[in-house]
C-alpha positions as CSV (number, residue, x, y, z in Angstrom):
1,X,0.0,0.0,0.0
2,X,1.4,3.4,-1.0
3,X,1.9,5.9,1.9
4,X,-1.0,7.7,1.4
5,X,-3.3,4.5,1.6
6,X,-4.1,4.3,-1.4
7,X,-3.1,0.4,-3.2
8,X,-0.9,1.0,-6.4
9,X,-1.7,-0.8,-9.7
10,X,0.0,-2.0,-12.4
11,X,-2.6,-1.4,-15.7
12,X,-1.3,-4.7,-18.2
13,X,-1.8,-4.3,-21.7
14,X,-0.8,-6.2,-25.1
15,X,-1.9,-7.4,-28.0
16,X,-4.1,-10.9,-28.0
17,X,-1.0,-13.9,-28.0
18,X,1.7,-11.7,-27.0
19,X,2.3,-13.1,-23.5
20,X,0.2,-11.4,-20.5
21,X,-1.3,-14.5,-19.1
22,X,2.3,-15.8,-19.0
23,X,3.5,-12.9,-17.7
24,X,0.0,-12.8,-14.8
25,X,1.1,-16.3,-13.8
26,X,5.1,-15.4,-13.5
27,X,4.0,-12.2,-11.4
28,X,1.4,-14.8,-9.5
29,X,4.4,-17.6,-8.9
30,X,7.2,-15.2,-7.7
31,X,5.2,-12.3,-5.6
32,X,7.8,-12.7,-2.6
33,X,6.3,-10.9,0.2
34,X,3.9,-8.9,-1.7
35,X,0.1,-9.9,-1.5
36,X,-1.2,-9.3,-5.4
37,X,-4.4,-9.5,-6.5
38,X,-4.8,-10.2,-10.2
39,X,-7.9,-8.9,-12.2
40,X,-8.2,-10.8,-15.3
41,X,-10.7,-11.2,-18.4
42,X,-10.9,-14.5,-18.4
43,X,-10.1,-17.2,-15.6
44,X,-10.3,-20.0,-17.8
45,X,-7.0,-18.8,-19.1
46,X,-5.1,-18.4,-16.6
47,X,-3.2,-21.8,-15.6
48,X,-1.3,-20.9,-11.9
49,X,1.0,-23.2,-10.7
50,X,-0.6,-26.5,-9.0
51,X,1.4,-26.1,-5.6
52,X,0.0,-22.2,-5.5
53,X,-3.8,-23.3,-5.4
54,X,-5.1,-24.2,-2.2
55,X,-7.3,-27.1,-3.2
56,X,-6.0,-29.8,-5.6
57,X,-5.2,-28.2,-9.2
58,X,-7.9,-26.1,-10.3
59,X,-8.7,-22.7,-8.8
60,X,-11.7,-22.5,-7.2
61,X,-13.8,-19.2,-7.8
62,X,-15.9,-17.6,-4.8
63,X,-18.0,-15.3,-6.4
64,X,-15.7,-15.1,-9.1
65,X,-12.1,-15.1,-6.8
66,X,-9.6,-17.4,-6.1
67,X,-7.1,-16.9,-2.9
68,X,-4.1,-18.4,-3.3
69,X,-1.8,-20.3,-1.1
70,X,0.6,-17.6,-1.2
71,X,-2.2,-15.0,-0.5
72,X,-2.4,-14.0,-3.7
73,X,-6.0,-13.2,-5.1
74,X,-7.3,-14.0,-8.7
75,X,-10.7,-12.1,-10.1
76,X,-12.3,-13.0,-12.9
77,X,-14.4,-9.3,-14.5
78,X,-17.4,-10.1,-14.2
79,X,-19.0,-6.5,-14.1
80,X,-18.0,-3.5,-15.4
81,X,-14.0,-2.7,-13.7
82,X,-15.0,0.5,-11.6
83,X,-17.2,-2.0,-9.8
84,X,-15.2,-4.7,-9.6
85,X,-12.2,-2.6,-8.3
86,X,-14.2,-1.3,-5.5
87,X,-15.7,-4.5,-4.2
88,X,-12.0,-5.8,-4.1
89,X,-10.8,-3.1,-2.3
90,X,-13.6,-3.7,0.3
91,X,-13.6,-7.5,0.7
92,X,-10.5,-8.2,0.3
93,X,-6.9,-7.5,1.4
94,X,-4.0,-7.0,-0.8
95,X,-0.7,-5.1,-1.4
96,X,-1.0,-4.5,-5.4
97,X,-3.3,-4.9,-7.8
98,X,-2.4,-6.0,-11.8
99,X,-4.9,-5.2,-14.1
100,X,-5.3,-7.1,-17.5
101,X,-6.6,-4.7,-20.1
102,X,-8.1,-6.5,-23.1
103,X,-6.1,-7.4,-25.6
104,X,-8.2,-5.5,-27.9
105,X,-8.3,-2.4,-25.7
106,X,-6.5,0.4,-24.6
107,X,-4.8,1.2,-21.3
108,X,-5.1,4.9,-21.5
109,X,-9.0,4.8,-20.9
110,X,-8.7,2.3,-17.8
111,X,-5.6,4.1,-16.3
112,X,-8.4,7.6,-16.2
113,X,-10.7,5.6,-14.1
114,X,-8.2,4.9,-11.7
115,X,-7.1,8.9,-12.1
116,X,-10.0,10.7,-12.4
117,X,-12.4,12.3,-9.4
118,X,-14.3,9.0,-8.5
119,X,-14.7,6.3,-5.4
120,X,-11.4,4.2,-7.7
121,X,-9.5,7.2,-7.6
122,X,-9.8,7.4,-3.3
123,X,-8.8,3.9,-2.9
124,X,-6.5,3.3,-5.4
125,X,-3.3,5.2,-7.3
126,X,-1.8,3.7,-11.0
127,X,1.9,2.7,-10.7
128,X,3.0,2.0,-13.7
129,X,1.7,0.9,-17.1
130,X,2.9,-2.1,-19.0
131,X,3.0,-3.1,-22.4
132,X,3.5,-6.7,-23.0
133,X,4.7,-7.0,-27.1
134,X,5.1,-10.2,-29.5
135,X,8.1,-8.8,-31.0
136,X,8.2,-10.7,-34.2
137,X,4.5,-9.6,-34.6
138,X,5.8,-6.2,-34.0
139,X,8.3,-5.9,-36.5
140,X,6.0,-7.6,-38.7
141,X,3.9,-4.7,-38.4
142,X,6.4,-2.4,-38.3
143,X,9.6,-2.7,-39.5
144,X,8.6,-2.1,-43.2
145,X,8.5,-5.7,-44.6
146,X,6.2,-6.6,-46.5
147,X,4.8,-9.4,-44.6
148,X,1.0,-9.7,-43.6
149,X,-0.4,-8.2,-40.4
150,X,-1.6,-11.0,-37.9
151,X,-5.0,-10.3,-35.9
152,X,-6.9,-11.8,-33.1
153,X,-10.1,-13.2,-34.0
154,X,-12.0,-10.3,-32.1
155,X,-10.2,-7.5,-33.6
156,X,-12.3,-4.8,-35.2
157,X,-9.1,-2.8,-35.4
158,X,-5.4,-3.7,-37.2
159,X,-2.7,-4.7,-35.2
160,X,-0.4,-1.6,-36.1
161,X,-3.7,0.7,-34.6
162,X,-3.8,-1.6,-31.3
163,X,0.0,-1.6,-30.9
164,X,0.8,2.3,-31.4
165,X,-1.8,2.8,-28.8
166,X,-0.3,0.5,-26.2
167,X,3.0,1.2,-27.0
168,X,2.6,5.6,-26.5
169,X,1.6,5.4,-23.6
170,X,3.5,3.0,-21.4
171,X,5.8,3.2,-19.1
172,X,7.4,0.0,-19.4
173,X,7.8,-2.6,-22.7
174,X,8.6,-5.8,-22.3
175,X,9.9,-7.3,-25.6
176,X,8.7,-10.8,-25.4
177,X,9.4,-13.7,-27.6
178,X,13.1,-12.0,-27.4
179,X,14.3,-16.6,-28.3
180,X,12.5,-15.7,-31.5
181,X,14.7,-12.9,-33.0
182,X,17.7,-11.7,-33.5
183,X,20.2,-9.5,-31.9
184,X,19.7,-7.0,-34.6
185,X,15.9,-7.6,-34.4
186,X,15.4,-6.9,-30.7
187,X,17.5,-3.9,-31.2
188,X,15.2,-2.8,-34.1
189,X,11.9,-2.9,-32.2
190,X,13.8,-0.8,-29.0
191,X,14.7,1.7,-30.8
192,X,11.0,1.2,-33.0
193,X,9.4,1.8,-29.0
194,X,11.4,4.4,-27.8
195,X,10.2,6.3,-31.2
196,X,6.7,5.8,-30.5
197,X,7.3,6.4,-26.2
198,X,11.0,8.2,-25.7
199,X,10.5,7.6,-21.8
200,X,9.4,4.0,-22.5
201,X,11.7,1.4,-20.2
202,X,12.2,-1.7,-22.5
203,X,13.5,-5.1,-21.2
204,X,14.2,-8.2,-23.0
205,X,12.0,-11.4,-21.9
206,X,11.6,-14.7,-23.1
207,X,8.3,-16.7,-22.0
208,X,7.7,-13.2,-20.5
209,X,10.1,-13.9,-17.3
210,X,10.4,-10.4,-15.5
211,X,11.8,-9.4,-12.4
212,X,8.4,-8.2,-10.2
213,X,10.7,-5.9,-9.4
214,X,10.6,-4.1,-12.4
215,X,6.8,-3.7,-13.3
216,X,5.5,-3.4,-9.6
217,X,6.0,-1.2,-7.2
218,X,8.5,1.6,-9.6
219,X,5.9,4.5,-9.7
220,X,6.3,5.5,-13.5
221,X,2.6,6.7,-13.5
222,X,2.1,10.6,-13.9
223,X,-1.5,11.1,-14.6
224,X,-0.2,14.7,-15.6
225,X,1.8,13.9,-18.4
226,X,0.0,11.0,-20.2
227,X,-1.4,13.2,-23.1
228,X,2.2,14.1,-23.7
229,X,4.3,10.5,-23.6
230,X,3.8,9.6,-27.9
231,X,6.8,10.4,-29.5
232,X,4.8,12.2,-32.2
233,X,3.8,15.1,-29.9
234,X,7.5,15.2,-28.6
235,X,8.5,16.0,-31.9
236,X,5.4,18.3,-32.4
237,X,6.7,20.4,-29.3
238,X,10.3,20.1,-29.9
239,X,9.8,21.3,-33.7
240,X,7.5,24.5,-31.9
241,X,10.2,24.9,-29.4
242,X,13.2,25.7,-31.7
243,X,11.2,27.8,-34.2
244,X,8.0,29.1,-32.7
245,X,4.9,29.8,-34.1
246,X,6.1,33.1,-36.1
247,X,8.3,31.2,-38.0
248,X,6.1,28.8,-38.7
249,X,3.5,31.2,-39.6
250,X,5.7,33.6,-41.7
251,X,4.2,32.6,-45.6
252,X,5.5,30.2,-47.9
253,X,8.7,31.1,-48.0
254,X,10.0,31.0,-44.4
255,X,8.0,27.4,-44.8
256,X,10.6,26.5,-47.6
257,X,13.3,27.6,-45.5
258,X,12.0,25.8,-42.1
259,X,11.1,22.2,-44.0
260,X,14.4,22.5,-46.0
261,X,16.7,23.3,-43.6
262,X,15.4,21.8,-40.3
263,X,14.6,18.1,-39.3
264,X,14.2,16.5,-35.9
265,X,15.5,13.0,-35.5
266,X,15.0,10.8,-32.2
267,X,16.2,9.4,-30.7
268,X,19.9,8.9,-31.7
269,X,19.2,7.1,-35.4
270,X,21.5,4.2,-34.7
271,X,19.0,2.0,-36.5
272,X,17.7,5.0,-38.9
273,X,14.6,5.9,-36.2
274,X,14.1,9.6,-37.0
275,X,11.3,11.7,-37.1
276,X,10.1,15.8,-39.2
277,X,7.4,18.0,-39.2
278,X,5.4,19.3,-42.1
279,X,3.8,22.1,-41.7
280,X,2.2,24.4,-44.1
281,X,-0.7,27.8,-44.2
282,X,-1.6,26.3,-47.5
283,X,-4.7,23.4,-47.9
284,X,-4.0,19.9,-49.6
285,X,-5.8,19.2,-52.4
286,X,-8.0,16.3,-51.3
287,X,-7.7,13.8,-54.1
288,X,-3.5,14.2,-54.2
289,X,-3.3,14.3,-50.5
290,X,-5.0,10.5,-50.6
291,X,-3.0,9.3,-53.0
292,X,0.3,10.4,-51.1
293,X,-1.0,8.5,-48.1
294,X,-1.8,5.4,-49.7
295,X,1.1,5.3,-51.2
296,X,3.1,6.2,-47.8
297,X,5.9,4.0,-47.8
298,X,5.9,1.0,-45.3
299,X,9.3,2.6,-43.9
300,X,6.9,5.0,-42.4
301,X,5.6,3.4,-38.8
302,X,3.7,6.5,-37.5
303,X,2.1,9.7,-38.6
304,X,-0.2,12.1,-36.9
305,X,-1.2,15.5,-37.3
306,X,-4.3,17.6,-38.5
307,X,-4.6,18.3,-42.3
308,X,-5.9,21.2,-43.8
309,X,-8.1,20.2,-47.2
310,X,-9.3,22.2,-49.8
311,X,-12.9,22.0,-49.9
312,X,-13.6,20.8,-46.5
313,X,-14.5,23.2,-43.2
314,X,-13.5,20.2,-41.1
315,X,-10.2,20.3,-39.0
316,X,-9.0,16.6,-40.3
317,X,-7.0,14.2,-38.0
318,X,-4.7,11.9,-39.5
319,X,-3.3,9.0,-38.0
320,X,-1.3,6.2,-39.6
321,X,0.0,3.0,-37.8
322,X,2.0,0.5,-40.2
323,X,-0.7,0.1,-43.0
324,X,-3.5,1.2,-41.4
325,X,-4.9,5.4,-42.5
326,X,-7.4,6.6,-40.1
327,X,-8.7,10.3,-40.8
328,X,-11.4,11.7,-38.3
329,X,-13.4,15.0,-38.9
330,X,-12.9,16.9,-35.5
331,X,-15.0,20.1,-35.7
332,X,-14.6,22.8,-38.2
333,X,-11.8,25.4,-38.4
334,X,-12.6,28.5,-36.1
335,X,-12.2,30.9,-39.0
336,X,-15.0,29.2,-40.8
337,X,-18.2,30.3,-38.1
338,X,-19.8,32.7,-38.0
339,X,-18.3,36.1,-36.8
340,X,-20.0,36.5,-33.6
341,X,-19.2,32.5,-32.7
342,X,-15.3,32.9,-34.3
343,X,-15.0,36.4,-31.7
344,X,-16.1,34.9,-28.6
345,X,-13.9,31.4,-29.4
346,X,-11.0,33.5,-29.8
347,X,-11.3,35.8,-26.4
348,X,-11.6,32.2,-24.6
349,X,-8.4,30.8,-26.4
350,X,-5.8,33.6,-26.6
351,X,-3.1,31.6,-26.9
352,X,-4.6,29.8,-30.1
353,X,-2.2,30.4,-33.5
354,X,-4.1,32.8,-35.6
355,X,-2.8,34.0,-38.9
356,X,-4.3,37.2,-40.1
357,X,-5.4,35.9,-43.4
358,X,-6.0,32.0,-42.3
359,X,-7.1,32.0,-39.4
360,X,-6.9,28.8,-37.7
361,X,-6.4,26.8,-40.9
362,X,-3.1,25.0,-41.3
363,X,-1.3,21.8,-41.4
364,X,0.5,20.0,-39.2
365,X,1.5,16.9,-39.7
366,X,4.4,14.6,-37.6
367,X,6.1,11.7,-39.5
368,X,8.2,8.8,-37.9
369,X,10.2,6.3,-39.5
370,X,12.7,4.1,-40.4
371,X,15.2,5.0,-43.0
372,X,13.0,6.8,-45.1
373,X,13.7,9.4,-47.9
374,X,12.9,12.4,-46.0
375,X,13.3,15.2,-49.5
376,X,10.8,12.6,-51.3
377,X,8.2,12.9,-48.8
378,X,8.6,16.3,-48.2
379,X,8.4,16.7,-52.0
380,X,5.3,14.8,-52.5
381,X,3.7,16.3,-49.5
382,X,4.3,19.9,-51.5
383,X,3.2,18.2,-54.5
384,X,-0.2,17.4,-52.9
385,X,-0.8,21.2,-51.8
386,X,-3.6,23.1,-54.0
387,X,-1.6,25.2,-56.6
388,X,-2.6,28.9,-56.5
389,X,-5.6,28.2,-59.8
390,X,-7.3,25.4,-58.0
391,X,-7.3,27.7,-54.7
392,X,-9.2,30.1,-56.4
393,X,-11.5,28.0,-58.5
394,X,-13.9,25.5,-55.6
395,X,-15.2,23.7,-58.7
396,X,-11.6,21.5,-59.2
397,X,-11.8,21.1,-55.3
398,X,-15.1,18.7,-55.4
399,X,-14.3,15.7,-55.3
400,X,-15.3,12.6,-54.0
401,X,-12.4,12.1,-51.8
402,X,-12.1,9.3,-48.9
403,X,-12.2,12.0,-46.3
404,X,-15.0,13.1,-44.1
405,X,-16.6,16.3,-44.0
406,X,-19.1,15.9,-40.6
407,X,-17.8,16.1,-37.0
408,X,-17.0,13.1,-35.5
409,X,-16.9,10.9,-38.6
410,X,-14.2,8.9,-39.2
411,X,-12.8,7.1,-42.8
412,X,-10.6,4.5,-43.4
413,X,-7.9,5.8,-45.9
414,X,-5.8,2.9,-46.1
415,X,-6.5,-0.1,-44.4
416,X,-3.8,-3.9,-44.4
């Protein structure tokens, strides 16, 4: 229990098949002194040492727990987590609690519940959040081979989607499966995580063998900082940092200048990991701008950004993940409402960049990758800009793009 009362947990998330379970019945086998409880999706799955269960070989559920020999708990969710959090807390006694996130899910959304103003957040306080990866599967995805993405049978989503998620916002990595690849392979898909999470802690682990020292108990957690952990916005804020919004905003020419001259590479490109920032005041046109992402080369493992389109009102999000294009329609620009509405948006956003002629409108787009040909894609990113006769002519601008022009929709661009 941490010294304010509270019981830390550990939030456990990777994709389905990349070792969790294995890694739930390590933690379960080799607690020491510590008194976990274990809240998992599925009991059936979860195969704890013989000598560990108190009654002959199977675990034996009471209202959907198991206590161990050790002291150790097991919980199968079998309501919805807040409640099944609290009524652990209350009827039961433990030191830690290890959380199993679906492997379809992501732990960004259960590690608020345990943050957030509610009766989880006064007994409980996140430690640390763990990503457990196949590593073949995520080079697979990854690592620009062409080799075909694998999915669980419940996936709505493609693996790349599922993994950048996991992967930006932990705290710790374990690279299972590490029997399976080479020296040059595990160092590969480090460097690939540290990318997408700089902070990330990566260790090695075969069969998912960790050290509880290592995942429980470390403190990692800040709720304050978990919007900012992706490596895209780092690079986002380190490109604003060293140039500032009026540079960025100066017209096409200091935008020449600022792509041509300045890149941003992390972390230290010993395996060709680098990352740039595209920025323009200019709209894409929206039939080009598609074509450049489905043809995005697979050296590519992560974009993200907001798009400006020619033709569209909507503030565009763009994410990519391996093969997979998402774009998501999040609201319209501010300079397109209505004066009165634009006016009092403003006065409650002062520090929102405003271009006198623009407005809000712009692009900003954050690419991360692996030996990529940075002058291409800068080129055909330009090339995909509206020129100055199809700016002033909407008619060339109607087209029946793949993007989506109503808030909240969402498009796939390019899917595995």
């Amino acid at each position: 229990m941490d010294a304010d009362g509270t019981i830390p947990v550990t939030i456990l998330s990777g994709s389905l098949g990349a070792g969790k379970t294995t890694l739930l019945n390590h933690l379960l086998s080799t607690a020491g002194d510590r008194t976990l409880a274990v809240l998992v999706n599925d009991m059936g799955e979860v195969n704890v040492d013989a000598e560990l269960v108190a009654e002959g070989s199977e675990l034996e559920l009471d209202d959907g727990v198991a206590e161990l020999s050790n002291g150790c708990i097991c919980c199968e969710l079998q309501d919805d987590l807040e409640t099944a959090v609290v009524r652990l807390a209350r009827d039961r006694s433990f030191d830690h609690l290890v959380v199993e996130s679906s492997g379809i899910s992501e732990p960004a959304p259960v590690a608020r519940l345990f943050t957030t103003e509610s009766r989880v957040a006064a007994r409980y306080t996140v430690d640390t959040l763990v990503t457990v990866l196949d590593t073949p599967a995520f080079l697979d995805a990854f690592a620009g081979e062409e080799v075909p993405e694998r999915r669980g049978e419940e996936a709505d989503r493609p693996l790349s989607d599922l993994l950048v998620d996991q992967v930006e916002v932990s705290n710790v990595v374990l690279c299972n499966k590490a029997d399976r690849c080479s020296e040059d392979d595990l160092a590969a898909a480090e460097e690939l995580v540290h990318a997408l999470q700089p902070d990330a802690e990566t260790i090695r682990t075969e069969f998912s063998a960790v050290d509880p020292d290592r995942i429980l108990g470390r403190g990692l957690f800040d709720p304050d900082r978990l919007s900012e952990l992706p490596g895209w916005k780092r690079a986002l804020e380190d490109d604003h940092d060293d140039h500032g919004d009026g540079h960025e905003d100066g017209g096409e020419d200091a935008h020449e200048h600022h792509d041509a001259e300045h890149a941003h590479h992390h972390p230290d490109e010993v395996y060709g990991v680098s990352s740039f920032v595209f920025r323009r005041r200019r709209p894409f046109h929206p039939d080009r701008f598609a074509s450049f992402l489905r043809d995005l080369p697979p050296e590519i493992v992560r974009a993200k950004g907001t798009a400006w389109l020619g033709g569209n009102e909507m503030r565009v999000a763009i994410a990519q993940a391996g093969p997979s294009i998402r774009a998501t329609a999040q609201g319209p620009w501010i300079a397109s409402l209505p004066e009165i509405e634009r006016d009092m948006y403003r006065s409650n956003r002062p520090d929102l960049a405003w271009d006198d002629e623009h407005g809000d409108r712009r692009t900003e787009l954050v690419f991360i990758g692996t030996d990529y040909d940075e002058s291409a894609l800068r080129a055909a990113l330009s090339e995909a800009l509206v020129t100055d006769d199809e700016w002033a002519s909407d008619d060339s601008l109607a087209t029946d793009d793949p993007f989506p022009d109503e808030q909240g929709a969402e498009t796939v661009v390019r899917e595995p």
